[in-house]
C-alpha distance (Angstrom), angle and dihedral (degrees) to the residues before:
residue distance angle dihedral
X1 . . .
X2 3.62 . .
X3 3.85 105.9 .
X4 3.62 109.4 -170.7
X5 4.09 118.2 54.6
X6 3.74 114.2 -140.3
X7 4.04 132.0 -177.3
X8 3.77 81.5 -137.1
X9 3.45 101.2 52.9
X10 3.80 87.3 48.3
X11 3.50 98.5 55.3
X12 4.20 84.4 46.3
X13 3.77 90.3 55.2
X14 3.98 92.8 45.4
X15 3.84 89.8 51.1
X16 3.98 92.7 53.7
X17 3.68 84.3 47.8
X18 3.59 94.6 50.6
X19 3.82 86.4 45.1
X20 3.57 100.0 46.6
X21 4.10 90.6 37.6
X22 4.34 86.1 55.1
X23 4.06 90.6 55.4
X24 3.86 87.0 45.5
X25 3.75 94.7 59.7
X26 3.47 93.6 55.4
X27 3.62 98.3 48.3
X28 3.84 136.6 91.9
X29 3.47 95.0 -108.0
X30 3.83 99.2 54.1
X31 3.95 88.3 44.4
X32 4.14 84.0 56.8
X33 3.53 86.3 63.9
X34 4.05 118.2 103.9
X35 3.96 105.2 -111.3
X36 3.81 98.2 -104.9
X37 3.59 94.7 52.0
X38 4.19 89.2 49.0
X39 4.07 80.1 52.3
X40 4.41 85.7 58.0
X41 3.74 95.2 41.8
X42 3.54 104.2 95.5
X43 3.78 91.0 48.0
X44 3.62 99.9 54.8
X45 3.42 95.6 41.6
X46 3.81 90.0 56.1
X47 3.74 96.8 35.6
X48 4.00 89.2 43.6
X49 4.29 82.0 52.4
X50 3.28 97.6 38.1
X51 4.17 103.1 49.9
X52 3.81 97.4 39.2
X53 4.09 84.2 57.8
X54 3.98 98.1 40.9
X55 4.03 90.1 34.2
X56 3.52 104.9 32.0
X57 3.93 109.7 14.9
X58 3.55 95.6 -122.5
X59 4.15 118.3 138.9
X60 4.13 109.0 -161.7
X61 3.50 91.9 -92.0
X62 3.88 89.1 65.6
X63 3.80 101.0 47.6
X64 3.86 119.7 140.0
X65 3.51 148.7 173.7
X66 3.94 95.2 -105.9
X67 4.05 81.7 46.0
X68 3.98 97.1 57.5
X69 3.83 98.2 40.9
X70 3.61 86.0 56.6
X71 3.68 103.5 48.3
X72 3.70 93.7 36.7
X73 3.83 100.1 52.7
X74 4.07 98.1 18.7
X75 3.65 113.9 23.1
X76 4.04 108.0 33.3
X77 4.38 87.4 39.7
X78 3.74 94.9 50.9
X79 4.29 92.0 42.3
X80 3.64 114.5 30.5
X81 4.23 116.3 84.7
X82 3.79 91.3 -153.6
X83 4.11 144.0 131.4
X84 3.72 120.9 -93.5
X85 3.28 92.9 -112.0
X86 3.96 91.5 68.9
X87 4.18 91.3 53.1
X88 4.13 86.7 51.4
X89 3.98 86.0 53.6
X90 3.39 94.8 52.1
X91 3.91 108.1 75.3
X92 4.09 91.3 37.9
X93 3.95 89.9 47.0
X94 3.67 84.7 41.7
X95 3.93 97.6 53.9
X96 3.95 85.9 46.2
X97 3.60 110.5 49.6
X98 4.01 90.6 41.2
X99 4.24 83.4 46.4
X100 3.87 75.9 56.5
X101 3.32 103.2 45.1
X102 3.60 99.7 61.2
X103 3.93 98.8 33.1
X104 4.22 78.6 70.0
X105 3.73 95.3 38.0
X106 3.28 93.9 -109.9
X107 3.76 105.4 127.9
X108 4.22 109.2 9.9
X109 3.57 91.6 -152.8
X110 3.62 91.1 51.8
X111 4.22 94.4 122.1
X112 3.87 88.9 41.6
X113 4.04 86.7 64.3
X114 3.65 93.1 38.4
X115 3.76 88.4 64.0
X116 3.62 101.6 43.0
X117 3.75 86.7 50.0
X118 4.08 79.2 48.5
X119 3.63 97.5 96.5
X120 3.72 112.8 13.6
X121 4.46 97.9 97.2
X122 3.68 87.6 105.8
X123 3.35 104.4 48.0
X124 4.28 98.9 37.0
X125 4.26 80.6 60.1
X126 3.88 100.1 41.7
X127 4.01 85.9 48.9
X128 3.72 92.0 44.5
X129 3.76 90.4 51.6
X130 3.80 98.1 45.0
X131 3.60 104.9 94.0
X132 3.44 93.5 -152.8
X133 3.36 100.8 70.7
X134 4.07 94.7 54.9
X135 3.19 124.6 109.9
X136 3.89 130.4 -121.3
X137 3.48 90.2 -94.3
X138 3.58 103.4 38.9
X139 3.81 87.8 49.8
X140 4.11 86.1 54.4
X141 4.16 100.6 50.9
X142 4.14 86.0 35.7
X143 3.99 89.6 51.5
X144 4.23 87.7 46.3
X145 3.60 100.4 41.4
X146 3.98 85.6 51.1
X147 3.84 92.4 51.8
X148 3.93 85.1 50.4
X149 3.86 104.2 -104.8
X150 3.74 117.9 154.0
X151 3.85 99.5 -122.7
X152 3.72 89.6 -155.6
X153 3.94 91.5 53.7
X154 4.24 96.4 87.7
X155 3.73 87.3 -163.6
X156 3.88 103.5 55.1
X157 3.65 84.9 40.1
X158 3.71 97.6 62.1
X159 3.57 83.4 41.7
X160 3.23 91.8 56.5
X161 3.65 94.6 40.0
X162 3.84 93.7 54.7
X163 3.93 89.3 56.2
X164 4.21 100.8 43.5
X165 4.46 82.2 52.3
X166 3.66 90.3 51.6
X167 3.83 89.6 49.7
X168 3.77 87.4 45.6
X169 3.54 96.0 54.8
X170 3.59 90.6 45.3
């Protein structure tokens, strides 16, 4: 494991994901995917890249089983503010890109992650929808996209944000 965190190292494990992630979409196995998970791929790649470096200290080249169960039904559940539909991409994507991976020689235990990722579509979307395990700011852009505010809009979201800490402290 990777023991010190750096903002360079971060931005060098983003850019192999962003490399590896381009070579994916043009292969067979990304075209295999259905349509709406091919429209989540680029996400989980990068959120799968970026959370087991920030949460776990892992670079790509340090990827293991223990290391995708736990960002796939712990880490990317509790952090990411997104759909359902992008937590039932994420073990298909998952079992694709790391087929990928080692079919180039990219990652050797490519097939290894594939199959821990194998099995795990239930549990990534029962954790995702179990508002218990969200964190405080997942809980805040869930609670705001639900009451219709356009996340993106930096007006109506400090609206917003004003009114949901007024309920909080109430």
């Amino acid at each position: 494991m990777n023991d010190e965190y750096s903002d360079e190292q971060l931005k060098a494990v983003l850019a192999t994901a962003e490399t590896w992630y381009d070579a994916f979409s043009k292969s067979p196995e990304f075209a295999r995917l259905s349509d709406p998970h091919q429209g989540q791929a680029g996400a989980v790649t990068e959120f799968f890249a970026r959370y087991t470096y920030e949460y776990l200290g892992l670079p790509p080249g340090e990827w293991d089983r223990r290391a995708v169960v736990e960002c796939c039904t712990d880490i990317l559940p509790r952090k990411v503010s997104a759909e359902a539909s992008f937590f039932e991409a994420i073990a298909p994507v998952l079992r694709a890109f790391f087929s990928f991976l080692e079919d180039q020689s990219l990652l050797p235990n490519g097939r290894a992650l594939a199959e821990a990722v194998e099995n795990l579509d239930d549990e990534i979307t029962t954790h995702a929808e179990d508002r218990s395990e969200w964190g405080p700011a997942k809980h805040f852009v869930m609670a705001a996209h639900e009451a219709g505010v356009d996340i993106q809009d930096q007006t109506a979201l400090s609206a917003f944000m004003l009114q949901f800490n007024l309920r909080q402290a109430a």
